[in-house]
Backbone bond lengths (Angstrom), bond angles and torsions (degrees), N, CA, C in turn:
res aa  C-N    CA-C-N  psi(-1)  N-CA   C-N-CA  omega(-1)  CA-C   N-CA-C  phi
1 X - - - 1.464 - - 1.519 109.41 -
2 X 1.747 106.35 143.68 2.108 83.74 -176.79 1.583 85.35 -95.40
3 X 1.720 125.18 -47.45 1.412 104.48 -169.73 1.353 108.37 -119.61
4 X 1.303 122.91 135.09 1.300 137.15 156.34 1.521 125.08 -71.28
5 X 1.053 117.30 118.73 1.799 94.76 173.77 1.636 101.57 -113.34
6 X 1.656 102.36 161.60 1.260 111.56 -176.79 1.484 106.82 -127.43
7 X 1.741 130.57 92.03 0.892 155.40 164.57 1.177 119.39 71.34
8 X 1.652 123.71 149.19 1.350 139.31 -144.76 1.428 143.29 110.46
9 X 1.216 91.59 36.61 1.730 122.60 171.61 1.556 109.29 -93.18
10 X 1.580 100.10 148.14 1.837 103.77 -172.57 1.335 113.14 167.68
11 X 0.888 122.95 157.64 1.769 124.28 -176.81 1.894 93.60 -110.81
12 X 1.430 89.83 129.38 1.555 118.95 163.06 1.311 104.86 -92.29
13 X 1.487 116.85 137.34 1.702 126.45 160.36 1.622 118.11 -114.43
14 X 1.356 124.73 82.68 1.126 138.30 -164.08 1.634 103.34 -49.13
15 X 1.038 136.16 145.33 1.220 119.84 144.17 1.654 105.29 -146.92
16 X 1.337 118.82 124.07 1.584 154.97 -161.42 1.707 91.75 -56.65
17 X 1.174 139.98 146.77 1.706 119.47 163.96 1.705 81.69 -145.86
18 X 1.413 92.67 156.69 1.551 102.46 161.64 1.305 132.35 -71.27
19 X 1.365 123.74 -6.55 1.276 115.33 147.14 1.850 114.27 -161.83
20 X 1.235 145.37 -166.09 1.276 135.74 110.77 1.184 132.43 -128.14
21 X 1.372 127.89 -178.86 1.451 105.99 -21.23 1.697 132.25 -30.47
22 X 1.517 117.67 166.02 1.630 100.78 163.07 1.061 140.67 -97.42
23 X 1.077 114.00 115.23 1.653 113.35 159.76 1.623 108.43 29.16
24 X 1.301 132.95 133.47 1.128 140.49 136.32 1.649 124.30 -36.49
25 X 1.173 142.21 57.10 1.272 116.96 -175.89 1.297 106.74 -175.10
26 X 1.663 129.38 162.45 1.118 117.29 -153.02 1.438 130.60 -106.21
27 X 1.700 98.74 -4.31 1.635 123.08 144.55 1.042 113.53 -128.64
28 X 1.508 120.53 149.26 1.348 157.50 -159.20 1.434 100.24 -140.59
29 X 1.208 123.78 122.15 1.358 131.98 150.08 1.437 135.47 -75.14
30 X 1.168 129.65 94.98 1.284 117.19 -174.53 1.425 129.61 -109.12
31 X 1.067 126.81 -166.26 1.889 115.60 166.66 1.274 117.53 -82.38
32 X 1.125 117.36 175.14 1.749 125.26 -177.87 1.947 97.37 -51.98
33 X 1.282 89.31 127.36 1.914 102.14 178.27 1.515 100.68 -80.43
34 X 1.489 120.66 133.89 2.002 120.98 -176.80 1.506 65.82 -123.41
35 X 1.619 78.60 167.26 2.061 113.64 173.53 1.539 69.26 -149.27
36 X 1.515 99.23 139.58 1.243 145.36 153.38 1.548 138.07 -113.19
37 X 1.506 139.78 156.82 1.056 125.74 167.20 1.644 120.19 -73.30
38 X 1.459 108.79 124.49 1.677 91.75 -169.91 1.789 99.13 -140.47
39 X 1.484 103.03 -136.55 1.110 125.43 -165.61 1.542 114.97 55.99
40 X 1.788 108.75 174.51 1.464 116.79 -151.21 1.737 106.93 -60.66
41 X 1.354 82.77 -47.66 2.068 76.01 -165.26 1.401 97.14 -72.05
42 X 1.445 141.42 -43.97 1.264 129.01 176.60 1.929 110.09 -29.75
43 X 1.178 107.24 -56.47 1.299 110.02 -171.98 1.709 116.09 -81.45
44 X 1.210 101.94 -11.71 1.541 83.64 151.85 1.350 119.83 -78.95
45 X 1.196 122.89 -68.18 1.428 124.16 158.14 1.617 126.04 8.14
46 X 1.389 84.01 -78.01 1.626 93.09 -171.00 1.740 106.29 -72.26
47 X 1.403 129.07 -24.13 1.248 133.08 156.62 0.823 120.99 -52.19
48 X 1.395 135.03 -37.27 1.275 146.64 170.82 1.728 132.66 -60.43
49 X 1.315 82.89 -44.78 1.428 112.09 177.10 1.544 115.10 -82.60
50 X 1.450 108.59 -19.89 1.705 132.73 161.50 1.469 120.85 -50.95
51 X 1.221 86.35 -67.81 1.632 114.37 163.06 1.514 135.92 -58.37
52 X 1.307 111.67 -5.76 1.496 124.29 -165.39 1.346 134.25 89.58
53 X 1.460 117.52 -17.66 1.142 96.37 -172.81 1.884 104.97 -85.68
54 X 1.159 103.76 -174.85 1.989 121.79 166.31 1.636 119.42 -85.62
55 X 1.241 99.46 83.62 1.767 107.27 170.61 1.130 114.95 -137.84
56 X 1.721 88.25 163.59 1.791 111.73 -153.73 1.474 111.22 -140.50
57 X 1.085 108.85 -172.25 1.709 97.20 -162.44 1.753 95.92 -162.97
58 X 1.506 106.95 128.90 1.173 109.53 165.81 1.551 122.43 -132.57
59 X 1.464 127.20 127.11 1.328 124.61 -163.92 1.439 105.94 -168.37
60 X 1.136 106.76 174.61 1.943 133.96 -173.19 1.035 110.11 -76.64
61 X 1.472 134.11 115.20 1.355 129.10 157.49 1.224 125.40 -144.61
62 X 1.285 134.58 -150.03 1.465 134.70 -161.07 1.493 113.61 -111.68
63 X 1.502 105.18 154.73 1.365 83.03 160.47 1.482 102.31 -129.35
64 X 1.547 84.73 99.26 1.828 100.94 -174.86 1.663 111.14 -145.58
65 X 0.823 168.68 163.42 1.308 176.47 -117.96 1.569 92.57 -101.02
66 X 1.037 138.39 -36.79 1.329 115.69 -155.37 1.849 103.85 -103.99
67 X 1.956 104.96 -27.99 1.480 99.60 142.70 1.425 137.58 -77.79
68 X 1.150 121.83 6.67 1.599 113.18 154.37 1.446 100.26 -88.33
69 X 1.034 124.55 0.84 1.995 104.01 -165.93 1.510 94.06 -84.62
70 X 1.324 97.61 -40.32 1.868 116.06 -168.08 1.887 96.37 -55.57
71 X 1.326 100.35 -56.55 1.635 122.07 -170.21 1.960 95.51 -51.94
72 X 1.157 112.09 -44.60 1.127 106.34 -167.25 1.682 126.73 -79.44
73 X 1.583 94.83 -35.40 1.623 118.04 168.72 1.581 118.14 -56.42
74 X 1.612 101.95 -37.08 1.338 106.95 161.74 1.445 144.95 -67.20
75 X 1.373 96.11 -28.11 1.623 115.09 174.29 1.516 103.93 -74.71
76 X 1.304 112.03 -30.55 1.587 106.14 -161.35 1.817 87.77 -96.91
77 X 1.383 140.11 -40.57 1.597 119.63 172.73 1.721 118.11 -70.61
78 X 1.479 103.91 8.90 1.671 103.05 177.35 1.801 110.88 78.26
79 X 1.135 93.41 1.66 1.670 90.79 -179.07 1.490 143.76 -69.33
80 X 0.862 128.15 96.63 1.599 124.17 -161.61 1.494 87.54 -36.01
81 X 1.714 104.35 143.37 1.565 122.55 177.81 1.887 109.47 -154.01
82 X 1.506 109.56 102.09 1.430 110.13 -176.97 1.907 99.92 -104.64
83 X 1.149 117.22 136.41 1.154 102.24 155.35 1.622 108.41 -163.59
84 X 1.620 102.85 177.43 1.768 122.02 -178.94 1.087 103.05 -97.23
85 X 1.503 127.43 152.50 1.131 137.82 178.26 1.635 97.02 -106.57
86 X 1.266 110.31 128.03 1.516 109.66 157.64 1.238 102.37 -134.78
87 X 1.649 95.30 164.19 1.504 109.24 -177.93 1.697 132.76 -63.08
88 X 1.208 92.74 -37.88 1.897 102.33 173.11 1.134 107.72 -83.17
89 X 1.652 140.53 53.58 1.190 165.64 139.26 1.883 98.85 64.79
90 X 1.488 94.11 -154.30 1.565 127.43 172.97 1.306 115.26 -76.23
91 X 1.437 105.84 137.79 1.776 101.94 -175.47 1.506 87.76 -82.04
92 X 1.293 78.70 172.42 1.723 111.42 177.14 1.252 143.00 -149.21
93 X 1.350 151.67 152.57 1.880 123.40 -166.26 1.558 66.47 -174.73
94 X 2.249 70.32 153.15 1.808 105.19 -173.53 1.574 80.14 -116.78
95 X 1.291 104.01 138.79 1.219 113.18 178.94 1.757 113.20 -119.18
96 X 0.943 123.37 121.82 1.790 120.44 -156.57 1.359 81.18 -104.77
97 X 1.541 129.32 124.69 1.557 126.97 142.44 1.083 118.12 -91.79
98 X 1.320 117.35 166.47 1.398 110.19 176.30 1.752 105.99 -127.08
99 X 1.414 127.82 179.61 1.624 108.28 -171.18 1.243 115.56 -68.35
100 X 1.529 123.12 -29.49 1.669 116.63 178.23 1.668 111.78 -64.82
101 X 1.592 96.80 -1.21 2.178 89.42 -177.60 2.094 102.91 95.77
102 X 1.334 116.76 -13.40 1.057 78.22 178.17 1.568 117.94 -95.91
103 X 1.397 124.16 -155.05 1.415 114.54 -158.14 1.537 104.77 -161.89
104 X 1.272 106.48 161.61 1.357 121.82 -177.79 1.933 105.22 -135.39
105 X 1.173 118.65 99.99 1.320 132.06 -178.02 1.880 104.66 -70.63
106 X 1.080 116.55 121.99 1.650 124.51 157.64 1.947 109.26 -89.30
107 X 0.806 93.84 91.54 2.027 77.70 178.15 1.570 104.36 -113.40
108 X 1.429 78.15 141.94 1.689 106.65 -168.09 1.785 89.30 -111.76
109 X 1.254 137.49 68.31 1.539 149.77 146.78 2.075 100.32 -30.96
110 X 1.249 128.16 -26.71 1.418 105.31 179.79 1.292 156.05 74.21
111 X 1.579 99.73 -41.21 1.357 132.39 -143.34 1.506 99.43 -101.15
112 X 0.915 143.41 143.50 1.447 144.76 -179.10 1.605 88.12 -77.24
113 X 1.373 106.92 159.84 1.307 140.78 -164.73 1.571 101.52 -100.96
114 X 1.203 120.58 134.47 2.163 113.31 -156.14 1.272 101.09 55.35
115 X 1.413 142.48 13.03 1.805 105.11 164.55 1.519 116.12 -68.49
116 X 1.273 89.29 152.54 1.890 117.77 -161.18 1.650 114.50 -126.75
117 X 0.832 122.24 99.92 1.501 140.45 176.24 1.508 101.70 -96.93
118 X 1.548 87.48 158.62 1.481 110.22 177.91 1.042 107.94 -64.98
119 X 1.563 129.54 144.61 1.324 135.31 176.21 1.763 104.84 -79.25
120 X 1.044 146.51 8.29 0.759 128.83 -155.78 2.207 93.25 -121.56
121 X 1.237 103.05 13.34 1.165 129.82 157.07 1.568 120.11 -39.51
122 X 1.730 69.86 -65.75 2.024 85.22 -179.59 1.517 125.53 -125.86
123 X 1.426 104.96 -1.73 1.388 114.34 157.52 1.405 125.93 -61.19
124 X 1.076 123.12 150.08 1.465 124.22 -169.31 1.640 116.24 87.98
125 X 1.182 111.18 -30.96 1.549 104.96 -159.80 1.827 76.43 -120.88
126 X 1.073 149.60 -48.18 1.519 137.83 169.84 1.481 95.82 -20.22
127 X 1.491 125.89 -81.64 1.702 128.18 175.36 1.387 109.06 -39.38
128 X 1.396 148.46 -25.04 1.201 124.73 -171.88 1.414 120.30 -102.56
129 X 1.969 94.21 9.26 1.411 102.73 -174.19 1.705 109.96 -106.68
130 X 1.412 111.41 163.28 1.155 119.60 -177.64 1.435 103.13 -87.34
131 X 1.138 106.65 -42.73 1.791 115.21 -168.77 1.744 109.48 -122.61
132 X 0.999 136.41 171.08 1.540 149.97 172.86 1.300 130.68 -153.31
133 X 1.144 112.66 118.75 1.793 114.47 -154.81 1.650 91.35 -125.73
134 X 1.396 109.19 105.15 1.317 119.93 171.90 1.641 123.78 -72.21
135 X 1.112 125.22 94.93 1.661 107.72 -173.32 1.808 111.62 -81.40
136 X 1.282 127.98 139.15 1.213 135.55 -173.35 1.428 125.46 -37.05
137 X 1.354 106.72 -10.23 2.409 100.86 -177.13 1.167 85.37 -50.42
138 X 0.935 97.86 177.24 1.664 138.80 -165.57 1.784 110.54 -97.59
139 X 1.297 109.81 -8.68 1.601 122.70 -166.85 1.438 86.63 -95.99
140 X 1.483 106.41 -55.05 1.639 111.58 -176.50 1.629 128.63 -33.25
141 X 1.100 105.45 -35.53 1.915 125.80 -161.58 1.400 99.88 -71.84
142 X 1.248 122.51 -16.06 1.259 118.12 173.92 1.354 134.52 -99.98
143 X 1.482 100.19 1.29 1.491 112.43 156.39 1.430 129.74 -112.31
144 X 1.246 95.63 7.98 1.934 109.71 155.71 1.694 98.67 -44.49
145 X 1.314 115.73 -86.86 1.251 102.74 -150.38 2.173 115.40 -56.28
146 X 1.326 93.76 -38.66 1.561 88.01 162.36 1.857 118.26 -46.64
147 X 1.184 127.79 -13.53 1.208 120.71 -164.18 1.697 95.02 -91.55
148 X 1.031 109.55 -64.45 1.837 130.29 162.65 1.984 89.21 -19.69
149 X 1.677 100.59 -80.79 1.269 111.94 -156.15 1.825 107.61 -41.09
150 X 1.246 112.71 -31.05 1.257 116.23 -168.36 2.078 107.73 -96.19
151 X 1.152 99.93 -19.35 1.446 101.91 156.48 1.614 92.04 99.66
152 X 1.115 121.21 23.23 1.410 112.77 170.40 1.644 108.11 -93.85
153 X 1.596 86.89 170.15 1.879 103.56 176.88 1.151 113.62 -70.95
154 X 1.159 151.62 165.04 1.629 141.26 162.46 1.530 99.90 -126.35
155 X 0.997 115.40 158.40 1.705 124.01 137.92 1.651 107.59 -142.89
156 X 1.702 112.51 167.63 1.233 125.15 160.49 1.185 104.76 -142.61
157 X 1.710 107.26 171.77 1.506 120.14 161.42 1.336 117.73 -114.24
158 X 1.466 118.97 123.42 1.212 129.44 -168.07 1.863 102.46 -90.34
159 X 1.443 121.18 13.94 1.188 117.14 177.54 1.872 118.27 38.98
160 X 1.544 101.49 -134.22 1.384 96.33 174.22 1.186 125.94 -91.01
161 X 1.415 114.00 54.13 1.722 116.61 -174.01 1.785 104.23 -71.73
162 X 1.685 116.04 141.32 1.417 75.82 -179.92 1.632 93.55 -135.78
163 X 1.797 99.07 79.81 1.538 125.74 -174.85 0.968 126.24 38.95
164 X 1.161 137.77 1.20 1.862 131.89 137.13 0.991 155.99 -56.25
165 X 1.825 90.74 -47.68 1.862 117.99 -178.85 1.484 95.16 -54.73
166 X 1.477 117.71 122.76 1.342 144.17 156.31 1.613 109.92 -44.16
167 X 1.455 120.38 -23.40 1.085 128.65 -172.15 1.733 118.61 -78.00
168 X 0.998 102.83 -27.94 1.744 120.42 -176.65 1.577 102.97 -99.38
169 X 1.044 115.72 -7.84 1.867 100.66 -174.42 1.544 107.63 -77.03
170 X 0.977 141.49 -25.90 1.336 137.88 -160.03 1.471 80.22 -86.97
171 X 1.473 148.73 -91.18 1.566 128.91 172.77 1.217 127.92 -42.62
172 X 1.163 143.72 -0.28 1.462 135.80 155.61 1.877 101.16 -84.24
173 X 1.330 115.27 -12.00 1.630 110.54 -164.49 2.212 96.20 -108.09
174 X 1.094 116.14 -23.33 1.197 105.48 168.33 1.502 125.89 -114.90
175 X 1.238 126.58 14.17 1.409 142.20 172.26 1.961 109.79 -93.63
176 X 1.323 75.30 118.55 2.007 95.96 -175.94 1.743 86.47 -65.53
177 X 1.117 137.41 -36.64 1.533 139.09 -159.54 1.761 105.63 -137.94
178 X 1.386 90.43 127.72 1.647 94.43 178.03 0.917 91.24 -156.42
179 X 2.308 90.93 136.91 1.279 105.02 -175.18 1.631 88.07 -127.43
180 X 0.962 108.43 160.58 1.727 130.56 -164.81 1.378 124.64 -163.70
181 X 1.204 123.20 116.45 1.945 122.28 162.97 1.705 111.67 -27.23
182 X 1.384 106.53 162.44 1.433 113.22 150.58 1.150 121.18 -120.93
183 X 1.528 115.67 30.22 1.498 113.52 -169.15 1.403 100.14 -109.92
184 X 1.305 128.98 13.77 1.438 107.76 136.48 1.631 118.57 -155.93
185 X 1.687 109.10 36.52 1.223 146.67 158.93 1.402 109.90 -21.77
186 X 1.275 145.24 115.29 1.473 122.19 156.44 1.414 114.00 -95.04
187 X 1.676 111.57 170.01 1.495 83.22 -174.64 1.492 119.74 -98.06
188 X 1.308 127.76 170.92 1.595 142.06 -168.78 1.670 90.68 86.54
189 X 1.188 138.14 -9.22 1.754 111.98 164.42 1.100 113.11 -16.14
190 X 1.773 96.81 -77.22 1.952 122.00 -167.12 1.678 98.07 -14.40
191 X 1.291 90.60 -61.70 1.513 124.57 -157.18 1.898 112.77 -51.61
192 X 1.246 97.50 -36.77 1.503 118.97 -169.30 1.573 100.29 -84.15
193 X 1.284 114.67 -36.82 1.577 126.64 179.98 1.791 108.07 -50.15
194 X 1.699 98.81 -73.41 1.160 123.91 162.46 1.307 117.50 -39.90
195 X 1.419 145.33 -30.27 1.268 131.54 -162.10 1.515 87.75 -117.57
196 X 1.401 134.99 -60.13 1.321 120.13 -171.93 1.828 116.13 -77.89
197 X 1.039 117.83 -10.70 1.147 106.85 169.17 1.524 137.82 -135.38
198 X 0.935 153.17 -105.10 1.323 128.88 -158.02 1.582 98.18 -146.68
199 X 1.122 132.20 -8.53 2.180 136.77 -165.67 0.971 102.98 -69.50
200 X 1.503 119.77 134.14 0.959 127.53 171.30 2.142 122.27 -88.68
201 X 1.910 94.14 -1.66 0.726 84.42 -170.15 1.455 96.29 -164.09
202 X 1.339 151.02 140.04 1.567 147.30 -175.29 1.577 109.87 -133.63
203 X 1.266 102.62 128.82 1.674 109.69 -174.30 1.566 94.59 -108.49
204 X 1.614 114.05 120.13 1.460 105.02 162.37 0.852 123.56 -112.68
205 X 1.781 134.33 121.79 1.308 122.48 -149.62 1.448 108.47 -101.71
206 X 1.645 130.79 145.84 1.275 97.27 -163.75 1.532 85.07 -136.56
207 X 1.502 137.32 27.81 1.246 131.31 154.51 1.481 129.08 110.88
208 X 1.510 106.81 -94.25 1.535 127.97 156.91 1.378 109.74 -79.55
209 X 1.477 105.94 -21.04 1.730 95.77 -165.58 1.529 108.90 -108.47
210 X 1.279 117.98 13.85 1.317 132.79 -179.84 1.334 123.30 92.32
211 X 1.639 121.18 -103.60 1.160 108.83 177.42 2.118 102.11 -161.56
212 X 1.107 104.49 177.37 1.287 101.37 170.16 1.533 125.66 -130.47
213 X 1.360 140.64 77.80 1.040 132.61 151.28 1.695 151.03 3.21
214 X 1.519 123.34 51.07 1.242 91.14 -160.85 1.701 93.94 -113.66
215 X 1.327 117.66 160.82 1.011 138.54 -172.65 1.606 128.11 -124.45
216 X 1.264 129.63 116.21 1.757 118.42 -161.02 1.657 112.03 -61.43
217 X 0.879 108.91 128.83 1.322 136.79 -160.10 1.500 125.82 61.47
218 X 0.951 127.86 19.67 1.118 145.57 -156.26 1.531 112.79 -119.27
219 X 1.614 128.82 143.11 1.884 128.48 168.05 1.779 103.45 -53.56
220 X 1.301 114.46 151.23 1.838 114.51 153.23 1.519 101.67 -50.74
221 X 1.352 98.27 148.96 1.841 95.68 138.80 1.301 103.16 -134.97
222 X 1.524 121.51 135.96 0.871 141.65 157.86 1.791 136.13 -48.71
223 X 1.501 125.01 107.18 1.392 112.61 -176.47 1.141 132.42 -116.78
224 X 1.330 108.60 86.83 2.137 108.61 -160.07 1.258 81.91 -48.99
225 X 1.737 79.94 159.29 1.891 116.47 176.44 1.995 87.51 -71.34
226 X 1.629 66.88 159.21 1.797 82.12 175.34 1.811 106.76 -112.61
227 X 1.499 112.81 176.13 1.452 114.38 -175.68 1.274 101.25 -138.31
228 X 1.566 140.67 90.09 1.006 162.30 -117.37 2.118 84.06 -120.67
229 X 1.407 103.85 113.68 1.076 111.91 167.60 1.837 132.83 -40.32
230 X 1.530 134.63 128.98 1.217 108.44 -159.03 1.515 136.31 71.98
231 X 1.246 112.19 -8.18 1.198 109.97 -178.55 1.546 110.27 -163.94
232 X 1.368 100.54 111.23 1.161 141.89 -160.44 1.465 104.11 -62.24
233 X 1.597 143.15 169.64 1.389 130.54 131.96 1.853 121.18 -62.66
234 X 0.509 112.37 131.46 2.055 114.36 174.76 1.447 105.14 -132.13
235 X 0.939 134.96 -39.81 1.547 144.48 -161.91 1.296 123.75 -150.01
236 X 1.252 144.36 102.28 1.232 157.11 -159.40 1.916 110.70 -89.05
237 X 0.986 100.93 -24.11 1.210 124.31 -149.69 1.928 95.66 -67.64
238 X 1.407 126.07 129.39 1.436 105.67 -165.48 1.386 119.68 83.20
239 X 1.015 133.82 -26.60 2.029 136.69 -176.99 1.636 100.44 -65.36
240 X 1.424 128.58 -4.13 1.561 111.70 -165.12 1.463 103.02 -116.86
241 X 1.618 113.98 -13.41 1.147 142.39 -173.16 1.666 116.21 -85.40
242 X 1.669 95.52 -42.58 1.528 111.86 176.08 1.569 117.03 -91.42
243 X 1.458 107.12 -13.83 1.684 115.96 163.19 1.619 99.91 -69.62
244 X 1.208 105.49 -55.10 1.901 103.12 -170.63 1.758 92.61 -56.56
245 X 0.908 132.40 -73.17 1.597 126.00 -148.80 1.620 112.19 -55.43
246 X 1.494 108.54 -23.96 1.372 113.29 -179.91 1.121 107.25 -93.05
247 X 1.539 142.78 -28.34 1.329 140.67 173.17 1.867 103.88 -74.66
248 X 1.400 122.24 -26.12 1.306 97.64 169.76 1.733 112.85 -82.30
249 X 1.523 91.22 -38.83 1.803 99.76 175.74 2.212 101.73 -29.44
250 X 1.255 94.03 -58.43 1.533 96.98 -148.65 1.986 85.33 -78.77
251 X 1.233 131.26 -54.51 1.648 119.28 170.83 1.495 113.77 -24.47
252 X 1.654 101.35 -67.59 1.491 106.63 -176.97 1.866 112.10 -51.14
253 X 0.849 112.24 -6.47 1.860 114.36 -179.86 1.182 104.93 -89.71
254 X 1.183 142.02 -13.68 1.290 161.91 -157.52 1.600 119.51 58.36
255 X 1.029 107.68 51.86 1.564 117.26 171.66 1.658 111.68 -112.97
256 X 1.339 96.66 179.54 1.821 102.81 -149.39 1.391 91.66 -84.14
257 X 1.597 95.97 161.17 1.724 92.05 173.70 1.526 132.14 -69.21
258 X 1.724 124.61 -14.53 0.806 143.93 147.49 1.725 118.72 -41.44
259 X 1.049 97.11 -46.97 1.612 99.14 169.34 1.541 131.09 -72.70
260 X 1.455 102.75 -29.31 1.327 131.77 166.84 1.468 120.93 -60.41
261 X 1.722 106.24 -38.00 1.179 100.89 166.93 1.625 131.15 -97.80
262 X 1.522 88.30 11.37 1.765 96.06 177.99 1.444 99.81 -69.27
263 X 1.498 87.82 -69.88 1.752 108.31 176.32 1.394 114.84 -18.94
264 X 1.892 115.94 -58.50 1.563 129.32 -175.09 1.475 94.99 -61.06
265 X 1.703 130.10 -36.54 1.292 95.19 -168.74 1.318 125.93 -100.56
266 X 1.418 114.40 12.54 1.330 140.00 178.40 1.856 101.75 -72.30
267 X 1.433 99.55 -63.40 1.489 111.48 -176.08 1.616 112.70 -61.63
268 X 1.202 116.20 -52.00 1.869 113.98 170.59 2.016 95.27 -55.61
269 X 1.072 108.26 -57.52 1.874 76.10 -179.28 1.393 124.44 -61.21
270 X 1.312 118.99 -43.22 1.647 114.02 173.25 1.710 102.17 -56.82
271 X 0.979 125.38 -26.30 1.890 111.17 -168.92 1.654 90.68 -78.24
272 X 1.493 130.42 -21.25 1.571 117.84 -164.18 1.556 89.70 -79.62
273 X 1.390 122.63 -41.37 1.775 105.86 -176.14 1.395 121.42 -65.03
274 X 1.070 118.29 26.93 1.731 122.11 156.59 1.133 125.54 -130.06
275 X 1.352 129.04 147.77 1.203 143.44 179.99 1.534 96.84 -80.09
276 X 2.060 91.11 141.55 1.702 87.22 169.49 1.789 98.70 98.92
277 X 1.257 113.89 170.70 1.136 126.80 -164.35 1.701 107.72 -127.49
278 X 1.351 133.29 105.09 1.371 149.50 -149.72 1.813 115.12 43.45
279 X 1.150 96.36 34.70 1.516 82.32 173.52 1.808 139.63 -83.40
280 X 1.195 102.73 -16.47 1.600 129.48 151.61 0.968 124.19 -130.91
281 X 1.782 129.51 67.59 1.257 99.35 142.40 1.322 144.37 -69.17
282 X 1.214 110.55 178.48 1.463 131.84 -173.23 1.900 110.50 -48.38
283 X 1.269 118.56 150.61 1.271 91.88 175.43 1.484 90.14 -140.30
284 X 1.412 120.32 166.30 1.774 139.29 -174.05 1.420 105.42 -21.09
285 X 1.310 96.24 -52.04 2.201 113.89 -154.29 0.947 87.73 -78.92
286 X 1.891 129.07 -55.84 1.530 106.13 -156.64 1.837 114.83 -78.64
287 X 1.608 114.05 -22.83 1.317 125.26 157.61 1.505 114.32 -43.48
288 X 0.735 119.77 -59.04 1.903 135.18 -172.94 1.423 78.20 -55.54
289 X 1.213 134.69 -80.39 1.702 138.07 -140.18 1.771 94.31 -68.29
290 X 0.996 108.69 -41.45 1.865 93.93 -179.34 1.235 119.65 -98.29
291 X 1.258 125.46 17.03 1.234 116.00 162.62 1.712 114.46 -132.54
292 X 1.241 95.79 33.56 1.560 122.36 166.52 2.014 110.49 -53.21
């Protein structure tokens, strides 16, 4: 396997609004509402698996209609799929777009706060992986140090952490690669990443304005967003998910991280021209062709 991920599977229910914030009022008309298979580690995964390489995914879910859908989607893309059944089911999030594509996420996470699964979840397949991409639940944090122990690379995404929450330090402190928003960033994070923990390298993604590069010991470089001919923004939803899978896609090839993040910012703009949450990503050929 090259990437493993360790939790972040869930069904998104998009629903389109005419603007946000909303409207004052107590109906809103909108378009037909989809639920999709989504969330973070889903979309690395399936980015991954877009891209060519062999990844798999192991995590907590339900056994309720919306974890067999997951269970089933997987069997039919060939995807390695391990998971726990707990009782307070499958996460879930309402995701409000608005027409420019951006979005306002509701997430319903579910999950009791300290839940503890068997390690044997993600043991075994940590060793058969090349890479390990920790996603933030709270179940996850406890197979950080197994990832170390087994001598693999890690990364995570710390999303909108914005360098305080006590909750993200244990993955900002054992991830060789961390990628994170800047939309509610304070500043010296970078800084705090780099000094208390172990990265060799932190991507902060900041949206419209591209992305940020920084590297240990090393200046930022800065990478405006790109505007990918034909294809518009509509949906944002997924672009931070499809930057990570293509920046490890193109690392794992052995190219520089600079290159890694061309690639990442190529793929987060192609994921904004679709509606819906992973429904086109990026794939090898069309990556290769735009970042020629």
């Amino acid at each position: 396997m090259d990437v493993f991920v360790i939790g972040g599977v869930g069904i998104d229910t998009v629903v389109r609004v005419p603007g946000l914030p909303l409207p004052d009022r107590e109906t809103i008309h909108v378009a037909p509402v989809e639920s999709y298979i989504g969330h973070t580690g889903h979309g690395v995964v399936l980015g991954c698996h877009r891209l060519g390489l062999d990844s798999g995914l192991a995590d907590v879910i339900g056994d309720d209609a919306a974890g067999r859908r997951i269970r089933a989607v997987y069997q039919e893309l060939g995807l390695p799929l391990r998971v726990a059944v707990h009782p307070s089911g499958t996460r879930r999030s309402v995701n409000l777009v608005s027409p420019d594509g951006s979005r306002v996420s509701l997430y319903d996470g579910r999950h009791p706060a300290g839940l503890r699964v068997d390690p044997g979840l993600w043991r075994g397949w940590i060793e058969r992986a090349r890479h390990v991409h920790v996603s933030i639940v709270d179940f996850a944090r406890r197979a950080l140090p197994d990832v170390l122990t087994a001598g693999r690379t890690l990364s995570t995404d710390l999303h909108d952490w914005d360098g305080d929450d006590e909750y993200h330090w244990d993955f900002a402190q054992y991830a060789d690669i961390v990628f994170v928003s800047t939309s509610a960033l304070r500043d010296q994070a970078i800084d705090w990443i780099f000094t208390c923990g172990r990265a060799w390298v932190v991507v902060a993604m900041a949206g419209a304005d591209g992305s940020y590069l920084h590297v240990r010991g090393e200046e930022p470089i800065h990478l405006p967003a790109v505007d990918l001919p034909g294809r518009p923004v509509v949906d944002t939803n997924g672009a931070g998910d499809a930057y990570v899978a293509a920046f490890l896609t193109t690392w794992l090839d052995g190219r520089s991280y600079y290159e890694a993040a061309v690639a990442g910012t190529v793929a987060g703009a192609w994921a904004c021209g679709s509606p819906g949450t992973h429904t086109d990503l990026i794939t090898a050929e069309q990556l290769m062709l735009l970042t020629r």
